[in-house]
C-alpha positions in Angstrom: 0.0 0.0 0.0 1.4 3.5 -1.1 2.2 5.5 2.0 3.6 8.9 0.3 2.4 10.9 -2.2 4.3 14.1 -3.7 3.5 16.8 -6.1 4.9 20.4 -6.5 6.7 20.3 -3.4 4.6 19.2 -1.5 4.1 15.6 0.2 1.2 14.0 1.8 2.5 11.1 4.3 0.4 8.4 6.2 3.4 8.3 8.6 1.8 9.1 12.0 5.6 9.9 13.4 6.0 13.2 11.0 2.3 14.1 12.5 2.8 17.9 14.2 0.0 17.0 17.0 0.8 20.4 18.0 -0.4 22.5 15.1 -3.1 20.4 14.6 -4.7 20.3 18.2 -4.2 24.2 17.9 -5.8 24.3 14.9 -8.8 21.9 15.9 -8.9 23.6 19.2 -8.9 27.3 18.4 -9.8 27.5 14.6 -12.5 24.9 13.5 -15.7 25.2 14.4 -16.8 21.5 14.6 -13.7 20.7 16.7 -13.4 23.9 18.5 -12.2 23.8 22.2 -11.4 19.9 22.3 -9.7 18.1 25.3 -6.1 17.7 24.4 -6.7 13.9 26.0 -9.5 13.6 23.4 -7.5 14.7 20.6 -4.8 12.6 21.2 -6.8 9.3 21.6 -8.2 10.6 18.3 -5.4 10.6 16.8 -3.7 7.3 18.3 -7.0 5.2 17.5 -8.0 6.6 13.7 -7.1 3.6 10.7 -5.5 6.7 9.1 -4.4 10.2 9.6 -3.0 12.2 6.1 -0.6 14.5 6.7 0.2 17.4 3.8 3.7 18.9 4.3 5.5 21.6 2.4 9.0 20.8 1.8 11.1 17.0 2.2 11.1 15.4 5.7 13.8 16.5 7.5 14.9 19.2 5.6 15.0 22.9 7.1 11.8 24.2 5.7 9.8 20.8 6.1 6.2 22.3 7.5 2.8 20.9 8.1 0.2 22.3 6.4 -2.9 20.2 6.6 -4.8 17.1 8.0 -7.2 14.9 7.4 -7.8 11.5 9.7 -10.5 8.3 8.9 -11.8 5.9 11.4 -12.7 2.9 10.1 -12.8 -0.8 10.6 -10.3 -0.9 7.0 -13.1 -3.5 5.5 -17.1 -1.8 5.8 -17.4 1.1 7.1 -15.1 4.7 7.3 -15.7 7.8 8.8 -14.2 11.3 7.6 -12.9 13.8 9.8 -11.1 17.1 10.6 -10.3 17.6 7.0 -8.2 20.9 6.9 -5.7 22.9 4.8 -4.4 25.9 6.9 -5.8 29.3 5.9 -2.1 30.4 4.0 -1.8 27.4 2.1 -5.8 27.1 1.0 -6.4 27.9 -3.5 -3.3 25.6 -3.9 -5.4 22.9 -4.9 -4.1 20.9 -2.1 -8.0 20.0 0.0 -8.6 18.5 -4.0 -5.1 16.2 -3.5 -5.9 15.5 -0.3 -9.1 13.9 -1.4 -8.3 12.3 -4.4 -5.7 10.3 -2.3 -8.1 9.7 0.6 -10.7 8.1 -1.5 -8.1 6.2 -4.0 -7.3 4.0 -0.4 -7.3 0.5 -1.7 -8.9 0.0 1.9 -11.6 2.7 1.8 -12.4 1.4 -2.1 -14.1 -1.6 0.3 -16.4 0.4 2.2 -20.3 0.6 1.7 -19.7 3.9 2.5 -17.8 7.0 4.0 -19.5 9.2 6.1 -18.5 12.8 6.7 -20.4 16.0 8.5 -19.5 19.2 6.7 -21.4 22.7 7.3 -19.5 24.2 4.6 -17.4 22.4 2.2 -20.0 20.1 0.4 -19.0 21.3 -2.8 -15.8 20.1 -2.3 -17.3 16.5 -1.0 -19.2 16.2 -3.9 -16.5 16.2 -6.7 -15.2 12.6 -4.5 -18.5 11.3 -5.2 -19.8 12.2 -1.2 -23.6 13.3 -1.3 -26.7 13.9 1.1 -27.9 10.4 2.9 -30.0 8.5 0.1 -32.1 7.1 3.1 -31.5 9.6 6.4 -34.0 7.8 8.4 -32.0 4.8 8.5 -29.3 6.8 10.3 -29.7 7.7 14.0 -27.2 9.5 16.5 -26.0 9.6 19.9 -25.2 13.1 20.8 -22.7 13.3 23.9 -25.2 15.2 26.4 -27.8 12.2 26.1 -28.8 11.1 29.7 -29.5 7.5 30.3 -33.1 6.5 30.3 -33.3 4.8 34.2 -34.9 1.8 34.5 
């Protein structure tokens, strides 16, 4: 399975080890608005436990100007079922084309190609989604959720 991909300088890596948790949990934490505020605790485990996190870098690993740029991370059992999350190019990097890269080699995953489906939760970005072939829920009332704030019903 191909693990690095590279184009005009830029590289996206599946390696968890070149992962800047740091810029990331700063970005998730004070600049997204769907993972805004997160628990460091939380974003680590979510990190340690996704099947995949993409990491787009500017510049070769370990070279002087070698810089993070972007994320993107999938939970999923690598065989059914995938989730999409915290998909993000940072702001000074965005109109590169490099969210449309980022995609292209997210949904090419030989394991994600088994999948009935990947799910994702955008407010914004569903034209983006939709060139990768992501579109509303063909049958929304067979989905249900668990918000976090749910109290148990006592029996």
């Amino acid at each position: 399975m191909q693990t690095v991909w590279k184009r005009d300088g830029f590289t996206i890596s599946l390696d968890k080890q070149l992962l800047d948790k740091e810029m990331i949990f700063t970005y998730l934490h004070e600049e997204s608005y769907w993972n805004k505020g997160i628990p460091r605790q939380i974003f680590e485990a979510s990190v340690e436990n996704s099947a995949y996190c993409f990491g787009v870098y500017e510049g070769e690993a370990g070279g002087p100007s070698f810089r993070q740029v972007g994320y993107a991370r999938v939970v999923s059992d690598r065989a059914t079922f995938a989730y999409l999350a915290d998909v993000f190019i940072l702001p000074a990097y965005r109109g590169r084309g490099l969210s449309k890269w980022l995609m292209s080699v997210i949904v090419e995953q030989p394991e994600l190609k088994l999948a009935k489906r990947i799910l994702l939760a955008t407010r914004d970005a569903h034209g983006l989604y939709a060139q990768y072939g992501f579109q509303p829920l063909a049958k929304p009332d067979l989905y249900m959720e668990r918000p976090r704030d749910v109290k148990p019903i006592e029996s």
